[in-house]
DOLUMNU-947550 format. One line per field, with one value per residue (C-alpha): residue number from 1; residue in three letters; z, x, y. Coordinates in nm, 4 decimals, padded with zeros to 6 digits. Layout:
N
num	c(NUM, ...)
residu	c(ALA, ...)
up	c(Z, ...)
east	c(X, ...)
north	c(Y, ...)
//
This chain:
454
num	c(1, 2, 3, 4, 5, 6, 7, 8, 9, 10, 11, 12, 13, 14, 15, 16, 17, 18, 19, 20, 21, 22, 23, 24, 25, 26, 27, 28, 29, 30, 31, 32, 33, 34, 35, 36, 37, 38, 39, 40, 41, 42, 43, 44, 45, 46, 47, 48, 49, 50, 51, 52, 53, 54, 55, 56, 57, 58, 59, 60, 61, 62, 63, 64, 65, 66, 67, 68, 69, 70, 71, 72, 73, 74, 75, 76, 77, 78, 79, 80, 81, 82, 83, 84, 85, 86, 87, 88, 89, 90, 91, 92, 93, 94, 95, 96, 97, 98, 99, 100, 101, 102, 103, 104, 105, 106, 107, 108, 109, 110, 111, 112, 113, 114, 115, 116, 117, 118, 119, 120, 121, 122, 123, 124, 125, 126, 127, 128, 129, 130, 131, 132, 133, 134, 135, 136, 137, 138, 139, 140, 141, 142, 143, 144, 145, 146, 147, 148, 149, 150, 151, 152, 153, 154, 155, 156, 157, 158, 159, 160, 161, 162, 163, 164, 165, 166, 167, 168, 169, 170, 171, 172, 173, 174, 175, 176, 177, 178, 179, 180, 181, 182, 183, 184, 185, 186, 187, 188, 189, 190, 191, 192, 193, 194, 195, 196, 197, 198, 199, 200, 201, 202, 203, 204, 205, 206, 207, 208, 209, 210, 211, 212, 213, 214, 215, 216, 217, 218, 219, 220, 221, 222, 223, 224, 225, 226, 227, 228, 229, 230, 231, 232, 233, 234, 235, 236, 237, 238, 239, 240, 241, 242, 243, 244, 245, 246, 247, 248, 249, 250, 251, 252, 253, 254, 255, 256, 257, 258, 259, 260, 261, 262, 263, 264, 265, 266, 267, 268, 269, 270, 271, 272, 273, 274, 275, 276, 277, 278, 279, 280, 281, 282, 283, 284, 285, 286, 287, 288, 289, 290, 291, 292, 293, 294, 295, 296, 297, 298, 299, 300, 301, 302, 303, 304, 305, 306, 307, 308, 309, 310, 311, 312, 313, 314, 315, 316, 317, 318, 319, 320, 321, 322, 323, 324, 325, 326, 327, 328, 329, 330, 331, 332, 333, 334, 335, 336, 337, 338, 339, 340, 341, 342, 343, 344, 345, 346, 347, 348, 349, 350, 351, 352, 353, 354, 355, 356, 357, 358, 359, 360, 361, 362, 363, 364, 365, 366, 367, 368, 369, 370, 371, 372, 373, 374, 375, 376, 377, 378, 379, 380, 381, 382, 383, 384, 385, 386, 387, 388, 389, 390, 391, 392, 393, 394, 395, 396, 397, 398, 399, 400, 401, 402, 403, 404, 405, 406, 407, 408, 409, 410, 411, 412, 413, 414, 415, 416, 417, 418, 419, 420, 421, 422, 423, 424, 425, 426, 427, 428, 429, 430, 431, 432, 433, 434, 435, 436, 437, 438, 439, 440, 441, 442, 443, 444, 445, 446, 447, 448, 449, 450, 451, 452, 453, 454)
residu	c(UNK, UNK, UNK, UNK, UNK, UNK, UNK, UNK, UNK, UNK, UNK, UNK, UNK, UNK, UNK, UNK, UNK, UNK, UNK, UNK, UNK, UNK, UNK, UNK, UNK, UNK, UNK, UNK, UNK, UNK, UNK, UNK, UNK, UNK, UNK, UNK, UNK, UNK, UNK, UNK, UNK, UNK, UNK, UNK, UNK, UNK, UNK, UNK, UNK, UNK, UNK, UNK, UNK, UNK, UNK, UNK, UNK, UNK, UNK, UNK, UNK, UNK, UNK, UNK, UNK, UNK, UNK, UNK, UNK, UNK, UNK, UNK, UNK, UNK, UNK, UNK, UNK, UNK, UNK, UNK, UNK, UNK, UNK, UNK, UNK, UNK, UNK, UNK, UNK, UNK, UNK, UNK, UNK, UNK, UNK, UNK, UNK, UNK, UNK, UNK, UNK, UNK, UNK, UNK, UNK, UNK, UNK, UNK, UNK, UNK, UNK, UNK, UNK, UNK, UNK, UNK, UNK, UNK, UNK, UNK, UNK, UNK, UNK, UNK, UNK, UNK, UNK, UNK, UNK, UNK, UNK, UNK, UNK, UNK, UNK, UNK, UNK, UNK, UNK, UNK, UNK, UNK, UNK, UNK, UNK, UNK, UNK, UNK, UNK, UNK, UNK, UNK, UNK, UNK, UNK, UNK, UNK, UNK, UNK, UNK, UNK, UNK, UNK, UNK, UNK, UNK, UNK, UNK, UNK, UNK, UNK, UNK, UNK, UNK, UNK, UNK, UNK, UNK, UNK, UNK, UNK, UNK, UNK, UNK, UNK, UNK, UNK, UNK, UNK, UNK, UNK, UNK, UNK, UNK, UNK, UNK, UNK, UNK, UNK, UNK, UNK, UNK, UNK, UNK, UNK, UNK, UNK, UNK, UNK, UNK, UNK, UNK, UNK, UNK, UNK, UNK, UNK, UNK, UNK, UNK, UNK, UNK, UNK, UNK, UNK, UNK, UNK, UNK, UNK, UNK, UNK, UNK, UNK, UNK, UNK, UNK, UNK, UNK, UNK, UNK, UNK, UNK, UNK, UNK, UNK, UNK, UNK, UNK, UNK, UNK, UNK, UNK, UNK, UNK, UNK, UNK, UNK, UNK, UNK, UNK, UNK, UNK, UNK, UNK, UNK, UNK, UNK, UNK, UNK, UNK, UNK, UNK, UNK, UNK, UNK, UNK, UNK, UNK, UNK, UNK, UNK, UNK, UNK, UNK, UNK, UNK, UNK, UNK, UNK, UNK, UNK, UNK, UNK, UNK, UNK, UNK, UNK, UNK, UNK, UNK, UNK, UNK, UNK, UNK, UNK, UNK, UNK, UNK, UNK, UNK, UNK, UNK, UNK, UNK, UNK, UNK, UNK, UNK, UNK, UNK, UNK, UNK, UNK, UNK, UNK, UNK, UNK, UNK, UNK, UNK, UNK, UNK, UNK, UNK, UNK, UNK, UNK, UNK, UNK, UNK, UNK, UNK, UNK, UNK, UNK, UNK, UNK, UNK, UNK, UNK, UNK, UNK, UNK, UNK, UNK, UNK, UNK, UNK, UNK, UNK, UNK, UNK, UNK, UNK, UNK, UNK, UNK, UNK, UNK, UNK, UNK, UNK, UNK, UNK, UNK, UNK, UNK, UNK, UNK, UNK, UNK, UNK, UNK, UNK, UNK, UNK, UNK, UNK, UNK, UNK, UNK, UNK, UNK, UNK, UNK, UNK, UNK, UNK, UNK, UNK, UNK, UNK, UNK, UNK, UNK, UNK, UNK, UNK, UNK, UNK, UNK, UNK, UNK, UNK, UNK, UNK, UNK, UNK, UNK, UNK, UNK, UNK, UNK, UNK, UNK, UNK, UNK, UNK, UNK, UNK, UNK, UNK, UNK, UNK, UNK, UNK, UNK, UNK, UNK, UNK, UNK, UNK, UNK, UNK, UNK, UNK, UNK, UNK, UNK, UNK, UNK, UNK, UNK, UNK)
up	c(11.2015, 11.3886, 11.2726, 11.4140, 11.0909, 11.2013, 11.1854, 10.8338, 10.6834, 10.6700, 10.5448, 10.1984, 10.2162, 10.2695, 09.9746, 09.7144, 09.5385, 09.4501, 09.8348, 10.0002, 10.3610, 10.5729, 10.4805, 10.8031, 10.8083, 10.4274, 10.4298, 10.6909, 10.5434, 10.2154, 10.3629, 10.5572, 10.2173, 10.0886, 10.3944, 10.3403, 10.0225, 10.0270, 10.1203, 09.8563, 09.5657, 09.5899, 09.6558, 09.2716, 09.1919, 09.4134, 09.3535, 08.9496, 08.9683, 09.2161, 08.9608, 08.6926, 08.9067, 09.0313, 09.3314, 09.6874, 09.7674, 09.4536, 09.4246, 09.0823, 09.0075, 08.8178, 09.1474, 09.1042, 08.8388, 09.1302, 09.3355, 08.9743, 08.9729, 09.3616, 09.2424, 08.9617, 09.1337, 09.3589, 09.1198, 08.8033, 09.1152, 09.1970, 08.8566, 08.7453, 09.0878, 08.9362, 08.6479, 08.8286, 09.0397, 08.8483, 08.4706, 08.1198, 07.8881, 07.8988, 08.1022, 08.4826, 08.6865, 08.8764, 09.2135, 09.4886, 09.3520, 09.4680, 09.2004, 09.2636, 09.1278, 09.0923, 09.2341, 08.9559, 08.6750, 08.8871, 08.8058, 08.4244, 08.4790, 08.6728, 08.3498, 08.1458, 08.3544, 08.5214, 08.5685, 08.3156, 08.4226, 08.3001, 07.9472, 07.9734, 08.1339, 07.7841, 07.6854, 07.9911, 07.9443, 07.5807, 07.7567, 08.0029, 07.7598, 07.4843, 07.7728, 07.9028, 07.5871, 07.5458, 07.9085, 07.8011, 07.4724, 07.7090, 07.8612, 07.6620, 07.6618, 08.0141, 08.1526, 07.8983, 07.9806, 08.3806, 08.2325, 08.1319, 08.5416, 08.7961, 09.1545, 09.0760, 08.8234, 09.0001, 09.3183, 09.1278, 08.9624, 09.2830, 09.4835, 09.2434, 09.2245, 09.6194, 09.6228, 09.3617, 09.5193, 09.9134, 09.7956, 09.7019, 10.0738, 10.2305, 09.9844, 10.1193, 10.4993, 10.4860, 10.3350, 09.9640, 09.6836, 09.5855, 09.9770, 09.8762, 09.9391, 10.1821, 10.5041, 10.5905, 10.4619, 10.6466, 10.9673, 11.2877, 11.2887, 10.9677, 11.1087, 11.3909, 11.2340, 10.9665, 11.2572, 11.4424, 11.1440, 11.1368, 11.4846, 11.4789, 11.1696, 11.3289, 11.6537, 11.5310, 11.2859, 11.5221, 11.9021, 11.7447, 11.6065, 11.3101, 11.1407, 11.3133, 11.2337, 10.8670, 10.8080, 11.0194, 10.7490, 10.7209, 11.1301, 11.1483, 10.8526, 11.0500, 11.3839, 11.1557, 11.0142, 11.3541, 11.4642, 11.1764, 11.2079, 11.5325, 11.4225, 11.1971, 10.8683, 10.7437, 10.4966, 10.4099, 10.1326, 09.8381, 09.9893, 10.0342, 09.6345, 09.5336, 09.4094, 09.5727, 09.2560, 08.9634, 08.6673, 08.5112, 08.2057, 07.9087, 07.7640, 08.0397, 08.0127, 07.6055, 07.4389, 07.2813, 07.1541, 07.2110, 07.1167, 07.5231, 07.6395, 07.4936, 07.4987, 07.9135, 07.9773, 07.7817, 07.9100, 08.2447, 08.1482, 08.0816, 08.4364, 08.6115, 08.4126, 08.5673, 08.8984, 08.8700, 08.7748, 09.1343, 09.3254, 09.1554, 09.2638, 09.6084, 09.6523, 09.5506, 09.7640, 10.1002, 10.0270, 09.8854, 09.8628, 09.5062, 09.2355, 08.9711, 08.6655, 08.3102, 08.2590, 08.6165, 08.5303, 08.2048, 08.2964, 08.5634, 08.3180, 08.0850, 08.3411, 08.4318, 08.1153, 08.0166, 08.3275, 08.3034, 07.9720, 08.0664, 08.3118, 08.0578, 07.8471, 08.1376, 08.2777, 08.5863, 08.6186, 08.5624, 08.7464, 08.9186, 09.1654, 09.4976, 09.6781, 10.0737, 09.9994, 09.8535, 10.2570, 10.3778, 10.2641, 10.3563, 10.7116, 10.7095, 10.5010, 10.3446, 09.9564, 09.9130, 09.5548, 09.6540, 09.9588, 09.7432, 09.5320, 09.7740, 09.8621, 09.5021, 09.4989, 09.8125, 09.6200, 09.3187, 09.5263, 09.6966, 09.3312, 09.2373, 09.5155, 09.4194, 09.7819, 09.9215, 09.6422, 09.7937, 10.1437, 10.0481, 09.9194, 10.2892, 10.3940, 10.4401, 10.2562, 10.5474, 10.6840, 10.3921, 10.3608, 10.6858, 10.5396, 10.2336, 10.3641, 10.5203, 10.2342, 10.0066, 10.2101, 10.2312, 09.8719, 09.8862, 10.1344, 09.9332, 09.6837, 09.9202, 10.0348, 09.6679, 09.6592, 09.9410, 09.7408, 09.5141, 09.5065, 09.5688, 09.3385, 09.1353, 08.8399, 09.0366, 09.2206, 08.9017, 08.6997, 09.0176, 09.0581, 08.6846, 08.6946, 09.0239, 08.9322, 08.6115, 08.6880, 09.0298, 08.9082, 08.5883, 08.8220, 09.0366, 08.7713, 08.4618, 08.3035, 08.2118, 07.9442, 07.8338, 07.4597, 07.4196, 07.2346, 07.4338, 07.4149, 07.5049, 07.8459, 07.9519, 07.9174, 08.0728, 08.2957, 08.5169, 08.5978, 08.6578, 08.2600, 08.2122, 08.5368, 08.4068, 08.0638, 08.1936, 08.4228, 08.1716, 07.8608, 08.1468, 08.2951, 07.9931, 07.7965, 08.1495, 08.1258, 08.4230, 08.4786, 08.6821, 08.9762, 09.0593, 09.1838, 09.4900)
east	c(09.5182, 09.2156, 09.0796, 08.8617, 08.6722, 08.6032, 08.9494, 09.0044, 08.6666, 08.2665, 08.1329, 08.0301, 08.4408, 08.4781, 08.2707, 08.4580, 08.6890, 08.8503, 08.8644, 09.2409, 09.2591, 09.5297, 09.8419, 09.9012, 09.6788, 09.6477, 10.0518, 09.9759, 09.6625, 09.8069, 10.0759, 09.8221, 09.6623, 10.0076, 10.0278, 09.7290, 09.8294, 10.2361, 10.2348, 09.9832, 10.1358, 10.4823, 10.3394, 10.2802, 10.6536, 10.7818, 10.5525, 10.5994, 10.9427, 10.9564, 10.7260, 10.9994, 11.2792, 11.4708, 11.2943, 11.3593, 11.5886, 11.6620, 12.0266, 11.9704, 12.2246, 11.9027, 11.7814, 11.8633, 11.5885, 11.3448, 11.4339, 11.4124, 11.0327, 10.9421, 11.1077, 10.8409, 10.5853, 10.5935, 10.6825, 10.4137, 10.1278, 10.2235, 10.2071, 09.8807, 09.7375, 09.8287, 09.6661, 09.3276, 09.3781, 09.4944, 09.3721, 09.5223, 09.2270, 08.9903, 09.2303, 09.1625, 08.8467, 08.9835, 08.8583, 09.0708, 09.1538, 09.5014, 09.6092, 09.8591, 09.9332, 09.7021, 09.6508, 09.3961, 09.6351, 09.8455, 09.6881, 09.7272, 10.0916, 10.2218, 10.1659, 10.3412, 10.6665, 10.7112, 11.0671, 11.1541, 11.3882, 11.4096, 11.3615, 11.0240, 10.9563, 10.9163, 10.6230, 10.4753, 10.5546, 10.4119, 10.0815, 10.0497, 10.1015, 09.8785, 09.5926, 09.6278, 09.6133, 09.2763, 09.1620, 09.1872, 08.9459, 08.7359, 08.6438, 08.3495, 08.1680, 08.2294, 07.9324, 07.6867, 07.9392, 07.8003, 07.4890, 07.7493, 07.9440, 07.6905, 07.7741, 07.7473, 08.0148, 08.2352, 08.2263, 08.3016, 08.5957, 08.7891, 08.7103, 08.8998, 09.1402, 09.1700, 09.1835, 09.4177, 09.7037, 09.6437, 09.8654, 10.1688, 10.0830, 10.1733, 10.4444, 10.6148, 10.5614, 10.7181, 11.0244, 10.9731, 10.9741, 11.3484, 11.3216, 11.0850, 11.2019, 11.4866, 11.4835, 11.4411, 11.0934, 10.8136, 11.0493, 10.9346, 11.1360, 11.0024, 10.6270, 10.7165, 10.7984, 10.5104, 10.2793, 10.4213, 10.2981, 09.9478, 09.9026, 10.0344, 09.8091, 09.5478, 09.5886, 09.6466, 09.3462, 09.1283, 09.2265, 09.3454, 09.1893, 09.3070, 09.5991, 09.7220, 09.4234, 09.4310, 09.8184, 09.7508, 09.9720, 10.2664, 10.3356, 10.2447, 10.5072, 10.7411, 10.7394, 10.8037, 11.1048, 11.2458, 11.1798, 11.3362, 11.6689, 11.6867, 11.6740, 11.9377, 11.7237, 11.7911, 12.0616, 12.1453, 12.3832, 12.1821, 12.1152, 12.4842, 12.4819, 12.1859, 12.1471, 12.0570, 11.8390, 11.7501, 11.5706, 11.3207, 11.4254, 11.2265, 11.1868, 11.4097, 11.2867, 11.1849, 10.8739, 10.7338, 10.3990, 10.2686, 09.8432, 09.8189, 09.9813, 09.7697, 09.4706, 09.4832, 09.5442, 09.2943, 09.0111, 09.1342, 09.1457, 08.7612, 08.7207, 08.9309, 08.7648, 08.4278, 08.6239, 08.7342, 08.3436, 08.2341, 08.5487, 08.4743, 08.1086, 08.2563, 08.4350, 08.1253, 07.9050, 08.0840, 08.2529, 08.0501, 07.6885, 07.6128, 07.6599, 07.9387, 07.8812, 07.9479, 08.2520, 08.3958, 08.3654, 08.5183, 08.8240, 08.8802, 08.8864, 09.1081, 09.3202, 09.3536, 09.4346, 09.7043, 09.9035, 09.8847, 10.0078, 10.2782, 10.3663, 10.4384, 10.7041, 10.9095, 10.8808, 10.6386, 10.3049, 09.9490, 09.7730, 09.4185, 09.2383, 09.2867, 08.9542, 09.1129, 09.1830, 08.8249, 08.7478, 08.9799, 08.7738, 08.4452, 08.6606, 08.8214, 08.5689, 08.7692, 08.7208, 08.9997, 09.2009, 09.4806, 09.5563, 09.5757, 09.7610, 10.0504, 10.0328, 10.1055, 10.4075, 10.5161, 10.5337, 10.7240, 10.9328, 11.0108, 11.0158, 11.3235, 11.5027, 11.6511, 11.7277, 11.3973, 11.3044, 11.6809, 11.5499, 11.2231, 11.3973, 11.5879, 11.2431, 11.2205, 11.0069, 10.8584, 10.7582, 10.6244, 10.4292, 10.2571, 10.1562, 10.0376, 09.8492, 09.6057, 09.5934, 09.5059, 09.2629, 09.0746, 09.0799, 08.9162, 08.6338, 08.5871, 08.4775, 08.2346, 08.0908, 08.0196, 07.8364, 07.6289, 07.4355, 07.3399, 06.9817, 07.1285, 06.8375, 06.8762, 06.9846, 07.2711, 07.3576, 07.4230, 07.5770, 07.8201, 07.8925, 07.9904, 08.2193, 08.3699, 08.4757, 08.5691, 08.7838, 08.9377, 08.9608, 09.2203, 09.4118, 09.4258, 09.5571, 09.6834, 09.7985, 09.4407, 09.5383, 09.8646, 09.7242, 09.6006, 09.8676, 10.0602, 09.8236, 09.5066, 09.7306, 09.8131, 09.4681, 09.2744, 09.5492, 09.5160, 09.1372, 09.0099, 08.9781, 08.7464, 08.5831, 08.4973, 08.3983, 08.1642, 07.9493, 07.9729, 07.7832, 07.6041, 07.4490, 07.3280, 07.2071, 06.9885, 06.6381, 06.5775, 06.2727, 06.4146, 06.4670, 06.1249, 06.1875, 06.3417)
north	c(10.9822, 11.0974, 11.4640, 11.7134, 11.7848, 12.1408, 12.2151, 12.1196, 12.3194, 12.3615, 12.0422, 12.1793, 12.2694, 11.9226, 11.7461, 11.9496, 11.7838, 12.1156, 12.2580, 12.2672, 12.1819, 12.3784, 12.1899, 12.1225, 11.8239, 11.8097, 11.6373, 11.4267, 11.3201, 11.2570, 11.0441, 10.8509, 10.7528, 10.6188, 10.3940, 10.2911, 10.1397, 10.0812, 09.7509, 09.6190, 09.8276, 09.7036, 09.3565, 09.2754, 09.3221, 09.1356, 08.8137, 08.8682, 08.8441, 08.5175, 08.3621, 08.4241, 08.3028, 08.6293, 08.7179, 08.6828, 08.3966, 08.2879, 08.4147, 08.5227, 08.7564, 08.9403, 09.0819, 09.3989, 09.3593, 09.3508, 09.6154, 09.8314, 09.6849, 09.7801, 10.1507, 10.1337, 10.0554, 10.3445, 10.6202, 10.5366, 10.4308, 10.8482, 10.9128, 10.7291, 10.8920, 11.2391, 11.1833, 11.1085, 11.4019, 11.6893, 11.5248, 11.5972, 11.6718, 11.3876, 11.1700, 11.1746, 11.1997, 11.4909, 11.3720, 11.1727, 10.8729, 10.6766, 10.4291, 10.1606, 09.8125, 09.5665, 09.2422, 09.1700, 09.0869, 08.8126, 08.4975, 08.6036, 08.7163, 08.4324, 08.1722, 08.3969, 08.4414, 08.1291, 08.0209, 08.2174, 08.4406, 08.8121, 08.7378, 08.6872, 09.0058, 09.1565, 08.9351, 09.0895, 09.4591, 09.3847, 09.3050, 09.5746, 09.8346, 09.6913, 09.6087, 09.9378, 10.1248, 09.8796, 09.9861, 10.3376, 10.2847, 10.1070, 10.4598, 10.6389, 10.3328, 10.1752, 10.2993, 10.0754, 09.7927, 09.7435, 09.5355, 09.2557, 09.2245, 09.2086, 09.1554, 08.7747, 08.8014, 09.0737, 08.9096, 08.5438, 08.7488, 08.8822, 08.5742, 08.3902, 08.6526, 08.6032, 08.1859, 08.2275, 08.4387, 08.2548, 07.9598, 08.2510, 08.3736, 08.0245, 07.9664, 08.2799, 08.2443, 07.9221, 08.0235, 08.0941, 07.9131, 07.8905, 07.6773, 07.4390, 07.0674, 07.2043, 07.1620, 07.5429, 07.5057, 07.5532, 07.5964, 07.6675, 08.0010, 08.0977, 08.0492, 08.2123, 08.5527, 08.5040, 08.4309, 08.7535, 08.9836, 08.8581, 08.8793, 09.2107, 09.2988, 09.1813, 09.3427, 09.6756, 09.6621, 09.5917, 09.7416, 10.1017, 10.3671, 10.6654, 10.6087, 10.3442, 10.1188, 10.1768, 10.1081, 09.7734, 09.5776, 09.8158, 09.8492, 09.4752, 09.4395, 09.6467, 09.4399, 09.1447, 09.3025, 09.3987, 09.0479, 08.8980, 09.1581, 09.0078, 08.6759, 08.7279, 08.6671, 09.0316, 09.1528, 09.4774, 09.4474, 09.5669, 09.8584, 10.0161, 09.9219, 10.0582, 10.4518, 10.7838, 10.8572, 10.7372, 10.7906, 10.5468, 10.3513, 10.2970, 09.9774, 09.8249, 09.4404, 09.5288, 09.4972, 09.1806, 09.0567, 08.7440, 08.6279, 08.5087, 08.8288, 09.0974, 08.8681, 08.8234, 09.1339, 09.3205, 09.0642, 09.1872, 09.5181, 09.4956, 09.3698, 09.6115, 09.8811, 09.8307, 09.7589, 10.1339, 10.2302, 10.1495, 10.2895, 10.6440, 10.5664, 10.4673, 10.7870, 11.0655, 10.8532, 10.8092, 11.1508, 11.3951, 11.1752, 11.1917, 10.9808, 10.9563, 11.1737, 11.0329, 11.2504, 11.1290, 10.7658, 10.8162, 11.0557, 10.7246, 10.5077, 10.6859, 10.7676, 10.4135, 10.3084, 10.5842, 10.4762, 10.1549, 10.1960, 10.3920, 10.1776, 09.8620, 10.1070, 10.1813, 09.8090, 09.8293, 09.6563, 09.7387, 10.0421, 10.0577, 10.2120, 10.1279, 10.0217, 10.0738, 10.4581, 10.4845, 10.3922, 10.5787, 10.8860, 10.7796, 10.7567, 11.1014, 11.2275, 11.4591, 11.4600, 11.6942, 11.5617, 11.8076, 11.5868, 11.2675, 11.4846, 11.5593, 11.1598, 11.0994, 11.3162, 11.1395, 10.8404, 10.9596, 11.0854, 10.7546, 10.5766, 10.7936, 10.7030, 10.3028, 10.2840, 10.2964, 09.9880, 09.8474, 09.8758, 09.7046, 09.4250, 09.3686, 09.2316, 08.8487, 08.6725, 08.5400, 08.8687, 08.9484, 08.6356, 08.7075, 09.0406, 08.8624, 08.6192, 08.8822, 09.0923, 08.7885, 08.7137, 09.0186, 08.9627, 08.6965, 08.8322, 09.1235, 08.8874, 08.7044, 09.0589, 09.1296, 08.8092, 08.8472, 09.1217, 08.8437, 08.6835, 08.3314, 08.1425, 07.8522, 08.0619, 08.1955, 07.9254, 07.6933, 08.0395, 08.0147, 07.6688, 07.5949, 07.8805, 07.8131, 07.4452, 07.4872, 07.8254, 07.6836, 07.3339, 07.4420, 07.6628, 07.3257, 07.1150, 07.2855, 06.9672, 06.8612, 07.1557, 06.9868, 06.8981, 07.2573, 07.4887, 07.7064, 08.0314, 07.8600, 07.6742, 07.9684, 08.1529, 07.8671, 07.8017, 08.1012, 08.0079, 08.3593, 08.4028, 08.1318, 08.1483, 08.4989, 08.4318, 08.1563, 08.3623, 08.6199, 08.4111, 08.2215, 08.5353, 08.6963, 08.3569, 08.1796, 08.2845, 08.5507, 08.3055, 08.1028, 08.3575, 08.2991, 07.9079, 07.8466)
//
């Protein structure tokens, strides 16, 4: 959606958080900010629950289970995004921030669910609601924390993150993994309507303009999907079963505890926090051009915290800030929280309806996998970007290396762990945790000394 800012207010108008454009264009600009970010946020769900074996194409007559988790998804990312918006007390940084669901916690969640079906869904929601309550303690003293993530270690963190997930990408544009060793796998149909999504992605991201350019996935999703209806490869009979509304249900999957759980996910918690740090930065700078005050940062971080926590009780998946809307109002410049505000009821809107989450789960796998495969990989270049603000000296180079090999090469081959117990395989096993912890002790034990040799 392209804007003529003079329409919508002076520009002092339009650096306060607290300012309401015409609601004219604040609607459509709200609902510009949820396609911005639909695609990614339901994305989590759906790769969680093929991990554990009742996802797309597996049959499982727990699929309903999924379409519950894409409903989630949509209504607690509104809800976690009205909490940053409008705030409770200290909770929410009452500026224009979209949550959704992150892509951070995947490599730890996949471990912990995989093949296991349903039941282990409650080991999970244990962990999201224990690591969010920990995100949320995180918040008066996440400021001090920065010293400890550097670019070289954030940028090391979502690479991995990023090289991690491309492998689920290919996986799904060749047919999933419930097809793997079939002959349906890896088809030339199947790369055909993956291959039609990224081109239209790719297309649309970079020969339009507005709107249209920043939902580049969704309308490239979309062409895939009409493809694939043609093709035959798209079923509709979830969605004539599935509900006009529907409340949330607490503790749906249960709640259990488990040492790897609640550890992964509150050492992930620590990294998303300071991930949220430099979004709220993001958004005063390329909105308003100031910094982030104190109470800002911390309201995000509480806020972040609280839903994610909330989240885990009701059985959806951990909340964060989502780094493409932060753009999205550098674009529009409009810093407006009342138009992220109305996107956010938009959402929980859509998360009450089961048939929206029914209609979601219609889409192929390979269409999806084409969309996947591009966002992974802008994952995975966000991570390089990071690093290129990095002095690349010896110091750095080696603090990189050792955490890169070690990190990638146990995600690689997780039975080099196989005399570890259980906890420790699946902590290691994800690769981001240890990549993480490495740079971590590496970057505050090397001597700074060394940055002087080339």
């Amino acid at each position: 959606m392209t804007t003529d800012r003079s329409s919508l207010g002076t520009p002092d108008q339009l650096r306060d958080p607290n300012y309401t454009p015409p609601l004219s264009s604040a609607v459509p600009l709200g609902i510009q900010h949820v396609l911005a970010m639909f695609a990614s946020n339901v994305t989590p769900a759906i790769i969680v629950a093929g991990a554990a074996g009742f996802g797309f194409g597996s049959g499982s007559p727990d699929f309903f289970n999924l379409i519950y988790m894409i409903q989630m998804s949509m209504l607690f990312a509104g809800i976690a995004t009205l909490f940053q918006t409008i705030g409770l007390g200290p909770v929410g940084a009452r500026l224009p921030i979209v949550q959704g669901t992150s892509f951070a916690f995947i490599p730890i969640m996949i471990p912990l669910v995989a093949g296991k079906g349903v039941d282990a869904m409650a080991i999970l929601m244990g962990g999201v609601l224990v690591g969010g309550l920990f995100h949320a303690l995180l918040a008066p003293f996440v400021g001090k924390l920065r010293f400890a993530l550097p670019p070289l270690v954030t940028g090391l963190v979502v690479t991995m993150i990023g090289l991690s997930l491309v492998k689920v990408g290919i996986q799904y544009a060749a047919g999933g993994v419930p097809a793997i060793g079939k002959p349906e796998y890896g088809s030339l149909q199947n790369w055909f309507v993956a291959l039609v999504v990224i081109i239209t992605t790719l297309g649309f991201k970079f020969f339009a303009r507005g709107i249209v350019s920043v939902a580049a996935v969704l309308i490239g999703l979309v062409v895939g999907y009409v493809v694939a209806y043609f093709l035959g490869m798209v079923s509709f009979g979830n969605v004539a079963n599935a509900a006009v509304f529907s409340l949330p249900n607490p503790l749906h999957f249960g709640l259990e505890f488990t040492v790897s759980a609640i550890v992964g996910f509150c050492l992930m918690s620590f990294i998303s926090a300071i991930e949220t740090v430099g979004d709220v930065s993001g958004i005063t700078k390329g909105g308003a051009n100031r910094e982030a005050s104190d109470e800002e940062i911390r309201g995000a971080t509480f806020a972040d915290g609280l839903g994610t926590a909330i989240s885990g009780f009701f059985g959806a998946l951990p909340n964060t800030s989502f780094s493409q809307n932060v753009g999205l109002i550098a674009m529009t410049g409009v810093m407006s929280r009342t138009v992220v505000t109305i996107g956010a009821i938009f959402l929980i809107l859509c998360g009450l309806i089961p048939k929206v989450g029914a209609i979601i789960s219609t889409i192929p796998i390979e269409v999806l996998g084409g969309g996947v495969i591009v966002m992974f990989g802008m994952v995975a270049s966000a991570g390089v970007s990071m690093l290129s603000e990095v002095t690349w000296n010896r110091r750095n180079m080696v603090i990189f290396a050792v955490s890169l090999s070690i990190g990638l090469g146990l995600q690689m081959e997780p039975g080099a762990l196989q005399h570890l117990p259980q906890t420790a395989r699946v902590l290691l096993g994800s690769g981001l945790l240890p990549a993480a912890f490495i740079a971590i002790v590496l970057n505050i034990l090397l001597p700074e000394e060394l940055s002087s040799e080339s």
